[in-house]
N, C-alpha and C positions, 0 to 999 in steps of 0.2 A: 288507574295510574295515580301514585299520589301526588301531590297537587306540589309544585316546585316554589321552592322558598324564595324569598324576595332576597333575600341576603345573602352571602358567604360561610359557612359554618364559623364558628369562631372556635379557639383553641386547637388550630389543626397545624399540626408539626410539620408537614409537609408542602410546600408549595412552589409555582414557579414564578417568580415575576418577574416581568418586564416593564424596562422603563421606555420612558419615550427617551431619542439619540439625539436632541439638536443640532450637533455639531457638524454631520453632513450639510444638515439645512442654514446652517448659516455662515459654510465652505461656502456655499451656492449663492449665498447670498452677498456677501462682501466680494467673491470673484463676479460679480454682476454689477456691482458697484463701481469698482475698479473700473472695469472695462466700458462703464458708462461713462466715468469722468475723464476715460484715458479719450472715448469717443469726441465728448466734447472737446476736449481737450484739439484734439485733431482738426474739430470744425474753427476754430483760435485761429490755430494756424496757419488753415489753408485762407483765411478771411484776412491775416496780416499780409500770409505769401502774396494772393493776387491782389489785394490793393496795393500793395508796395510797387509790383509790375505796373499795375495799372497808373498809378501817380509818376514814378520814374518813366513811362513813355510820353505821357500828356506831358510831361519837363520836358523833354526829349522833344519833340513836335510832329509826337505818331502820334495816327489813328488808327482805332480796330475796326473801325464801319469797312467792311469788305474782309476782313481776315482772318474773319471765322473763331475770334478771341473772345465776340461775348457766349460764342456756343461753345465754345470749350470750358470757358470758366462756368458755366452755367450748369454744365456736366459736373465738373469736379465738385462744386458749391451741392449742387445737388448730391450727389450721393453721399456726400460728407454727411449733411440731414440726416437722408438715408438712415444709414448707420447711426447717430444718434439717437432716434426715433424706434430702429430694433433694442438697441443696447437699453433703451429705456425702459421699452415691454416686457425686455426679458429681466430685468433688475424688479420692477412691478411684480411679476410673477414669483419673483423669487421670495420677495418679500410677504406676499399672501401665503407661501408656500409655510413660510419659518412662522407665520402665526397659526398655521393649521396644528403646527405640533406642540405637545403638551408638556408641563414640565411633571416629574414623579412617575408616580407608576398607571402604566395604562392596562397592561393583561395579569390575569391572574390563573391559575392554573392549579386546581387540588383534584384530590381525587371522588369529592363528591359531584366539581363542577368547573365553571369557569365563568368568570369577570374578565368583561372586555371595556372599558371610558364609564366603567361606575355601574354597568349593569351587570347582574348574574342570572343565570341560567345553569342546571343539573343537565349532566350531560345527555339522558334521553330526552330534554325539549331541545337542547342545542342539538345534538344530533336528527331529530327530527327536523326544523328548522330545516337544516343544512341540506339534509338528503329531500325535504318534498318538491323544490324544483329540479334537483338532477332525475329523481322518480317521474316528473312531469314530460321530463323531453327524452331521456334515459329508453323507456321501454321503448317509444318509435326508432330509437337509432341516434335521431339530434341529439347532440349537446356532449354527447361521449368526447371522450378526446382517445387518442393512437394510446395512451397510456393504459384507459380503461381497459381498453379491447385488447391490449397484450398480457394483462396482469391479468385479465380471465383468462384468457388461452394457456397461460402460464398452469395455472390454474385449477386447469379442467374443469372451468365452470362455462356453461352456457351462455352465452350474453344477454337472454332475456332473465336469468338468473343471476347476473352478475349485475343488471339495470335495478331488479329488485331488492339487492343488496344494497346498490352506493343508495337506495332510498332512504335507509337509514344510517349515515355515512357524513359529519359536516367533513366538509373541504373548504380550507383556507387555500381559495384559487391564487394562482398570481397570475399579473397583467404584465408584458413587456413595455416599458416605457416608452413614450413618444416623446420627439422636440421638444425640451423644455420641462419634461417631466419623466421622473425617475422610476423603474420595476415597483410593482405595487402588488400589495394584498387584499382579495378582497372579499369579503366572509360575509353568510347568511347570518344572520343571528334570528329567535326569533323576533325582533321590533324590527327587522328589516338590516338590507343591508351595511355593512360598515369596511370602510377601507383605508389603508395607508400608504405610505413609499416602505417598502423594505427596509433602508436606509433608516428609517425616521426610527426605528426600533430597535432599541440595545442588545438584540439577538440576532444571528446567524438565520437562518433561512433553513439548514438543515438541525440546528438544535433548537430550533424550533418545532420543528419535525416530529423528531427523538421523543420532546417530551409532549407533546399533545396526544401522539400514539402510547405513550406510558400511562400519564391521569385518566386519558379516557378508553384506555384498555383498548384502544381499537376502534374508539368512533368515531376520530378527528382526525385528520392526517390534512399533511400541507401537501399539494398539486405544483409540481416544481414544472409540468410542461409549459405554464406559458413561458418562461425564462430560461427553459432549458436552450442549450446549443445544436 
């Protein structure tokens, strides 16, 4: 096999690039914001509301010993916190979020290879890469997804013949998102793995697709099951 270049070819008329989209990530970011000041904002108020109550009854010549007013304000004072303290976490996260993502271009896509954050790879080390952990759990059955085993059936390929196939096959998995963090892709390379938010990238999800299965004639495709419906 011949030995894969360190670089991109140069002079190639053809290519796909992607940039990195901050604009999601700092949607996420300033509504985190927002909703942290509007938090605090909330704890103000509820701290003017009850000591205003509280100073207008000691005028007044009540007492709360017996009335159950320091447990209730104790409740209300408390989860006002509460809430500041999420709103906080989540404004944090969002801001680690929006320095993960890059400004210019982050993938690149011809038809001798692909560049992904400055590294390149020819599409049979990338394809190798890709396919030697679905090959590792692939032949036992683990790690298939309902996609693999219908698109061989479809097919008419065996599925220990179809395990031997995605070995040489990268897939740009996606992940469905959890609390606080958004659908993500997440791809072998050979230096190991690299991921993103879907979002964070100025492309489509399925033209992304489109052109991976184009440049590399077939040995890159994106795995839309984790995010499908």
């Amino acid at each position: 096999m011949r030995p894969a270049p360190s670089a991109p070819p140069e002079n190639l008329g053809d290519f796909l690039h992607v940039a990195w989209d901050p604009r999601p990530a700092e949607a996420c970011q300033d509504l985190a914001r927002r909703r942290f000041v509007a938090a605090v904002g909330g704890l103000v108020v509820t701290l003017l509301v009850w000591g205003g109550y509280y100073a207008w009854t000691r005028r007044a010549g009540d007492s709360w010993q017996g009335t159950g007013q320091w447990e209730v304000t104790g409740v209300v004072l408390g989860f006002s916190l509460a809430l500041v303290v999420v709103r906080l976490v989540i404004w944090r996260l969002a801001v680690r979020h929006r320095r993960r993502v890059g400004e210019g271009e982050v993938l690149t896509a011809s038809w001798p290879g692909i560049q992904i954050a400055g590294r390149y790879w020819d599409w049979d080390r990338f394809a190798a890469a890709g396919g030697a952990g679905r090959a590792a759990t692939a032949a036992g059955g683990a790690g298939r997804t309902a996609t693999d085993d219908a698109r061989a059936r479809e097919d008419g390929v065996s599925l220990p013949e179809a395990a031997a196939a995605s070995a040489g096959e990268a897939v740009a998995a996606t992940v469905r998102g959890t609390r606080g963090r958004g659908d993500r892709y997440v791809v072998t390379t050979p230096d190991g793995p690299w991921e993103c938010e879907v979002d964070d990238l100025g492309v489509t999800p399925a033209a992304l697709d489109q052109a991976l299965r184009l440049y590399s004639r077939g040995r890159c495709r994106v795995d839309f099951s984790g995010i499908g419906h």
